[in-house]
N, C-alpha and C positions, 0 to 999 in steps of 0.2 A: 728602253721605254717605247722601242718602235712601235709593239703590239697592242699597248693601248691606245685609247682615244684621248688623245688631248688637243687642246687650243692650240695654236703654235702663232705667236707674237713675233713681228719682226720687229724691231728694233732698230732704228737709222743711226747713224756712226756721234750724233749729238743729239739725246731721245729729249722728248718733252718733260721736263720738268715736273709737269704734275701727273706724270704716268703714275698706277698703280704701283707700280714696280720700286719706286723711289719712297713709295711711303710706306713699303711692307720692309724697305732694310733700313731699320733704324739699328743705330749704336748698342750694342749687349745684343744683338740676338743671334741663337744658335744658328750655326750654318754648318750643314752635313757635306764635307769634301772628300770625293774616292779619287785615288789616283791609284792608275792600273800597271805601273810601268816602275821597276819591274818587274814588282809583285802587285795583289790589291790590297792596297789600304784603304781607310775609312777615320775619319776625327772627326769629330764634333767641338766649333770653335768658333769662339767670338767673335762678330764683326764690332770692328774697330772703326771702318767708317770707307769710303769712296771718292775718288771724281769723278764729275759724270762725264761721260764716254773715254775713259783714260783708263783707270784700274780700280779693284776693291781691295782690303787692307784687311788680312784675318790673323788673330791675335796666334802666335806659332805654339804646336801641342806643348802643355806645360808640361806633359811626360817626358817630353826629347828632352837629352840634353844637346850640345852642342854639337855634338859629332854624330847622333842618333838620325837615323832617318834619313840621311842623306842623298841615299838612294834613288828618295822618292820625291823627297821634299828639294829641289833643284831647280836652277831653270831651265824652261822651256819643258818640262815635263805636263803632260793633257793631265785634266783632272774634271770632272762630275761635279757640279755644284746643286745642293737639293736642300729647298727651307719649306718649313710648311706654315701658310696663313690660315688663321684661325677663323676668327670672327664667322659672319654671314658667309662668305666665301668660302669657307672649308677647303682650301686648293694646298696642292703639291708645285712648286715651282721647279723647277730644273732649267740648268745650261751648261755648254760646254767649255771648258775657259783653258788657261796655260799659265804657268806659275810664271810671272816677268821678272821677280827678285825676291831673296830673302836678304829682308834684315836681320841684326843680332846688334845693332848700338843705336839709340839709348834705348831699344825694346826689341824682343822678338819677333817679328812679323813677317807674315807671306803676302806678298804684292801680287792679284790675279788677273788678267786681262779683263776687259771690261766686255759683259758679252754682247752679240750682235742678234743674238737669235734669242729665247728662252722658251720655255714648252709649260705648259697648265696641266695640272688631272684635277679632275672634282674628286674630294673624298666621299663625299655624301651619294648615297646611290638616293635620293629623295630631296629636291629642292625644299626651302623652308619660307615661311610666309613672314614676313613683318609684324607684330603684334607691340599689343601696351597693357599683359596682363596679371596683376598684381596676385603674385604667389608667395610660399615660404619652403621650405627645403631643412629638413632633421634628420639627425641619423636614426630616428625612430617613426614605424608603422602609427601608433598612438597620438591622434590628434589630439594636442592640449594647445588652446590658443591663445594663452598666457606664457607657456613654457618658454622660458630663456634659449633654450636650444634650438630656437626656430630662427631662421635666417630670413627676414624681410627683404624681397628686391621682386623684381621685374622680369615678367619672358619678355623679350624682346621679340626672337622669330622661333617658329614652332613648325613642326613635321610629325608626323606619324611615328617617326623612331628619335626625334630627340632636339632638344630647344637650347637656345643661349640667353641665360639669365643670369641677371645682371646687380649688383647689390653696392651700395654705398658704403666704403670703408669706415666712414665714421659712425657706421652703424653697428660694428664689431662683426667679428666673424671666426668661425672654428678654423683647424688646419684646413684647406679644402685640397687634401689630398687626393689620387685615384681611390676611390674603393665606394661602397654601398651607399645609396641615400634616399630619400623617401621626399618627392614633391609633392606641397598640399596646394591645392589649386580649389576655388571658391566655384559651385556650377553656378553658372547665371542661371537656372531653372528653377533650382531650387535653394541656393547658398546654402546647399552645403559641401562639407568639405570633400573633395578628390584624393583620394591617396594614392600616387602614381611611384611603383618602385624605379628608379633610375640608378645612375652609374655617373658619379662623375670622373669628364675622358680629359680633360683641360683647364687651366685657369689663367686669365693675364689680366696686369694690370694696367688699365688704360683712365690718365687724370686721376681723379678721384672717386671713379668705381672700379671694381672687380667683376671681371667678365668669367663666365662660367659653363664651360660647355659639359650638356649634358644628355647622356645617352640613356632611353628606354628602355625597361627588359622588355623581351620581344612577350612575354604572356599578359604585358598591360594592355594589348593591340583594343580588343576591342571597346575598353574602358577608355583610352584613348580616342577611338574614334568616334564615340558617344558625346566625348568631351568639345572636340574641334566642330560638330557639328552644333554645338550649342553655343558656340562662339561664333557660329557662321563661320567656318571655315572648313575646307574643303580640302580631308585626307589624302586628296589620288595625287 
C-alpha cells in the first residue's frame, strides 16, 4: 500500500475509545487477513470482538480443519489486516498485526495483536454531499408511481457518480442484490420524474433502515449534473 495516498493514523498503546476505528469493528463483520509466511494466503472471517489496546479475536477459517493451515495460521506469524467502511466514508482500512494465539477449545479462534498504526484510502475518487432527498429505486426504466416495485427511502449524500440511499425496513424491500436498478428522483423545477440508471455496489443494515450504496452509469453524467444543480448543489 506504499504507493498509494493514504491517511496514516497513529494510534497510542491505550487509543480513545470513541475513535472511529472502534465503531467500524463491530461483532460479525468481515475482516480480510493475508499472511505471507510461508506462502500467501488470504480468508475472509468474522470478527468475534477485541480488547482495546490488547488483541482482536477472528473467528478461525471454517475450511481448516485442525491440522490445515498450520503453516500459516501460527504464532508469531506477520499478517495484513484489510476491512472496508461503507457508509459516507467510503475507506479501506489496513494494519499490520501478528497472530499472539490460536485457540481450538470451546471455539476456534485466532488472537491478533492489537495494532499501533493503521493506514486509510478513500475509495471514492469524488467526495459526496449530505442531502435529505426523497427518491424511489425499481428494477424498471417505466415510471408507475403507484407500482408496488418501487422502493420508497431517502439520498442521504450524493456525488456525480453515485449516492447512499437509505430505506425503512418496515417498508418492505426486494433482494437488493449487486445488479441493475433504475432511481426515480422528483426535479424540483418541474416535479417531474428523473430516471437515473444506477448499479447497486453495497447494502448494510444499520437499526431499523437499510443503507444502500449506489453507483451511476457513467452515460447518466450529464442528466446527473442538470439534476444536482437544481438541487443546488455542486457537481465538481
Amino acid at each position: 500500500m506504499a504507493e498509494e495516498k493514504n491517511n496514516v493514523v497513529e494510534k497510542e498503546n491505550l487509543p480513545d475509545k470513541n475513535n472511529k476505528f472502534f465503531l467500524d469493528l463491530l461483532p460479525g463483520k468481515l475482516i480480510d487477513i493475508q499472511l505471507n509466511n510461508p506462502i500467501q494466503m488470504r480468508f475472509k472471517l468474522p470478527l468475534i470482538g477485541y480488547d482495546i489496546g490488547k488483541y482482536l479475536v477472528l473467528k478461525y477459517p471454517s475450511q481448516a480443519g485442525k491440522h490445515s493451515y498450520t503453516d500459516v495460521l501460527k504464532e508469531g506469524n506477520g499478517a495484513i489486516v484489510r476491512y472496508v467502511v461503507e457508509d459516507e466514508r467510503g475507506e479501506c482500512i489496513a494494519f499490520s498485526t501478528t497472530i499472539l494465539a490460536i485457540s481450538f477449545r470451546p471455539e476456534r479462534l485466532i488472537f491478533l495483536d492489537y495494532p499501533k498504526k493503521i493506514e486509510s484510502r478513500q475509495l471514492r475518487e469524488t467526495s459526496r454531499l449530505k442531502t435529505h432527498i426523497p427518491a424511489k429505486i425499481s428494477l424498471h426504466e417505466e415510471y408507475e408511481p403507484d407500482s408496488k416495485g418501487l422502493l420508497h427511502g431517502l439520498i442521504i449524500d450524493i456525488s456525480p457518480t453515485g449516492c447512499r440511499f437509505t430505506i425503512h425496513v418496515s417498508s418492505g424491500f426486494l433482494a437488493l442484490k449487486r445488479r441493475q436498478v433504475f432511481m426515480h428522483i422528483i426535479s424540483p423545477i418541474d416535479s417531474k420524474p428523473v430516471v437515473i440508471s444506477s448499479y447497486i455496489r453495497n447494502n448494510q443494515m444499520k437499526d431499523s433502515n437499510l443503507h444502500v450504496g449506489i453507483e451511476f452509469d457513467a452515460q447518466e453524467h450529464a442528466k446527473l449534473q442538470e439534476l444536482l444543480e437544481a438541487f443546488s448543489i455542486s457537481g465538481d
